[in-house]
C-alpha positions as CSV (number, residue, x, y, z in Angstrom):
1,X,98.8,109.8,106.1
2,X,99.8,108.2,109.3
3,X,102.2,105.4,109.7
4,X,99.9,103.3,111.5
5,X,97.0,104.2,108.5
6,X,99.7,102.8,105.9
7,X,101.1,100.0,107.8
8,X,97.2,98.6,107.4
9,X,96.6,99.0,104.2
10,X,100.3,97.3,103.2
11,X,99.1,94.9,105.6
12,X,95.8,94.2,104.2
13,X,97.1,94.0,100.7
14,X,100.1,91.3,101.6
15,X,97.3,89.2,103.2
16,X,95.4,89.3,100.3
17,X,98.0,88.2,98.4
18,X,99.6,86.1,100.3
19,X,96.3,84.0,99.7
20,X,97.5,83.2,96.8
21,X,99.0,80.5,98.4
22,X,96.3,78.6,99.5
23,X,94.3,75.9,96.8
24,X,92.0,77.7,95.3
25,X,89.8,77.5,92.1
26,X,91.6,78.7,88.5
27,X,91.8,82.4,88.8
28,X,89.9,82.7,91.8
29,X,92.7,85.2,93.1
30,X,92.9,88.8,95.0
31,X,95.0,90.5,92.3
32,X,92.2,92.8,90.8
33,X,90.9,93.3,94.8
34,X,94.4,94.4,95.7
35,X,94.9,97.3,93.3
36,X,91.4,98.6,93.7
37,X,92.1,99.1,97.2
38,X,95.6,100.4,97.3
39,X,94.2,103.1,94.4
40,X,91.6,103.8,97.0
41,X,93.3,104.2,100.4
42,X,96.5,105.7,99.9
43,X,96.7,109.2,99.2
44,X,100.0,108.7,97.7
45,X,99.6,107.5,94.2
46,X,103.0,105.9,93.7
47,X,102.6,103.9,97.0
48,X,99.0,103.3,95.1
49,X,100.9,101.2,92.5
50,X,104.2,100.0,94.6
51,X,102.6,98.2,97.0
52,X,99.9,96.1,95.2
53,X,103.2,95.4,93.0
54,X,105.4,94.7,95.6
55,X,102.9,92.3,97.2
56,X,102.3,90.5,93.9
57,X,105.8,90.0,92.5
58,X,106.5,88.6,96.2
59,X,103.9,86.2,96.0
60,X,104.9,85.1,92.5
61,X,108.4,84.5,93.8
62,X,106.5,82.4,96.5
63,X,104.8,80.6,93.2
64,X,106.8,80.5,91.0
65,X,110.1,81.3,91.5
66,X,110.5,83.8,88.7
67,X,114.0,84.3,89.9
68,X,115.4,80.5,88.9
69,X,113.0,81.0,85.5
70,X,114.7,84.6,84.4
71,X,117.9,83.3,85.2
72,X,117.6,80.2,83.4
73,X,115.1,80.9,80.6
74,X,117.2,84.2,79.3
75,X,114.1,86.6,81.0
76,X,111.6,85.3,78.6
77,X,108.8,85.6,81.4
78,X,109.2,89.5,80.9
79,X,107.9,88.9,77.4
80,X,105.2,86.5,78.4
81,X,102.8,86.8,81.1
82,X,104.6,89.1,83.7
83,X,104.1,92.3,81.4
84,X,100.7,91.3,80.8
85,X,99.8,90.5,84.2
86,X,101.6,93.5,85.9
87,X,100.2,95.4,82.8
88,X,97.0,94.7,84.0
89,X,97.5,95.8,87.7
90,X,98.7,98.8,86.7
91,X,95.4,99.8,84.7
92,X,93.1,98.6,87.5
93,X,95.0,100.9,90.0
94,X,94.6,103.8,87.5
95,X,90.6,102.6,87.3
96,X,90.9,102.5,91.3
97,X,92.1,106.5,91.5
98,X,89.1,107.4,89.2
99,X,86.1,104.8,90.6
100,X,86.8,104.8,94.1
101,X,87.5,108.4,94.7
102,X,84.4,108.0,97.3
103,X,84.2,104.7,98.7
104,X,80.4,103.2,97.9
105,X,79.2,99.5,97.7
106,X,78.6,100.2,94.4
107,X,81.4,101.7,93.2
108,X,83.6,99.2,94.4
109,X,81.4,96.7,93.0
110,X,81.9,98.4,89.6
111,X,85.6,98.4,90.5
112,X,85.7,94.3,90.5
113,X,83.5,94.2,87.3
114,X,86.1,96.6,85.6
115,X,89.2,94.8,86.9
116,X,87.9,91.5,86.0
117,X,87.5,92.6,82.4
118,X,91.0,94.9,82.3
119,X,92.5,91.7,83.7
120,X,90.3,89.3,80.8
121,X,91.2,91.0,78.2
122,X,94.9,92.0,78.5
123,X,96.1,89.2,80.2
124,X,94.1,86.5,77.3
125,X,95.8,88.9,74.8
126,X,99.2,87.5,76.2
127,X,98.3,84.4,76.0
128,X,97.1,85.2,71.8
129,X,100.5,86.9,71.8
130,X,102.7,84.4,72.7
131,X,101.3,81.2,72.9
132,X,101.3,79.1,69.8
133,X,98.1,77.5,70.1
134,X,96.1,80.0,68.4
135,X,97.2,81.6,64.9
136,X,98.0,85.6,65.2
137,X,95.2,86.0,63.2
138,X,91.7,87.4,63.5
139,X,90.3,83.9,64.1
140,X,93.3,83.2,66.6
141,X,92.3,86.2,68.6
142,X,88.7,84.9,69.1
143,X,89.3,81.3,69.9
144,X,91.5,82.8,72.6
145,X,89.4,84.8,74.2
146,X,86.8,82.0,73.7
147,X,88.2,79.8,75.5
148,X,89.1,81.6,78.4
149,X,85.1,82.4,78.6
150,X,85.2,79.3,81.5
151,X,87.6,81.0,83.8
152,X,85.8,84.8,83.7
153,X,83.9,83.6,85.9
154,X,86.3,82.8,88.6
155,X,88.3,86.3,88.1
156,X,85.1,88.0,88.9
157,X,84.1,85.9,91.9
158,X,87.2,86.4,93.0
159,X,87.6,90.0,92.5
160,X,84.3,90.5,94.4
161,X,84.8,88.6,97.5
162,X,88.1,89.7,97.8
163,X,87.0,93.4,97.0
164,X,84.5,92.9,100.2
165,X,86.9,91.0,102.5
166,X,89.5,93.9,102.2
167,X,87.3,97.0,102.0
168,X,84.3,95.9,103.9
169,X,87.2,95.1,106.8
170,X,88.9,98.3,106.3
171,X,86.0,100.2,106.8
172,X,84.9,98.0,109.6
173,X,88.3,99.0,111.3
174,X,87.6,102.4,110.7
175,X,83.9,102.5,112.2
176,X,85.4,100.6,115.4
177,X,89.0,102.6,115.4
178,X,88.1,106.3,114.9
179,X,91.1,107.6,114.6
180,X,92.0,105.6,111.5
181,X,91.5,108.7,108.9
182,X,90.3,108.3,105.7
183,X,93.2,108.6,103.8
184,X,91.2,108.5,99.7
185,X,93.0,110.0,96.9
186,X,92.3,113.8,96.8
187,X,90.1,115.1,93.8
């Protein structure tokens, strides 16, 4: 892959998620968008995984300063959202490497759908986990997942504009700069 090839793609993810920092509507965020697309453009896997990482632990610093809450809440955020969360990522990239072997409207499409429910359902078991407004029980489980319904919505919007900004950009840099090389995951 050449150096130029992989300084855009790092770019493009850091962009996306430095957009984290702008108002935006509950869960209405890049993170799913950002894996996809690393799993799909490098042709290194760990860089694949490292740099949608990277990006997002940086922008959570930038959010909320993880560094001043694990040094003075004893490292309980690595209990608490943070393994869910980068839990999360880490399955979308693997879903990435498998969907978006061949880069298709539809596949990528599929890709948000799938990373808007990896993200739903792990990240809303956290919350079941640890939180201790909803019972560990049966009932507990559902009323958490119920009432995280209202925000689905926003993960997938997300995930799909997101997923178009940075792919549909990407390949629109690669119609117009030729000697940008596909660079997708090797079957």
């Amino acid at each position: 892959m050449k150096k130029t090839t992989v300084l855009i793609i790092t770019g493009f993810i850091v962009f996306a998620a430095l957009s984290r920092l702008l108002p935006h509507a509950y869960n209405f965020t890049p993170l799913g968008a950002i894996a996809l697309f690393g799993a799909a453009y490098f042709t290194d896997k760990k860089w694949a995984l490292f740099v949608p990482i990277i990006a997002l632990f940086l922008s959570d610093l930038l959010l909320n300063n993880i560094v001043y809450s694990a040094f003075y809440d004893g490292f309980a955020w690595l209990t608490g959202g943070f393994v869910y969360l980068y839990g999360s990522m880490a399955l979308i990239v693997l879903l990435g490497y498998y969907l978006l072997k061949k880069v298709t409207v539809g596949r990528v499409l599929g890709g948000a759908i799938g990373a808007s429910l990896i993200f739903f359902i792990i990240s809303n078991f956290g919350v079941w986990i640890h939180s201790p407004m909803y019972p560990l029980t049966l009932e507990g489980l559902v009323m958490c997942y119920t009432a995280a319904i209202p925000f689905f919505h926003n993960t997938l919007a997300g995930n799909v504009v997101y997923s178009v900004v940075l792919f549909g950009g990407y390949e629109y840099l690669k119609y117009q700069y030729p000697q940008l090389q596909p660079v997708r995951i090797n079957s």
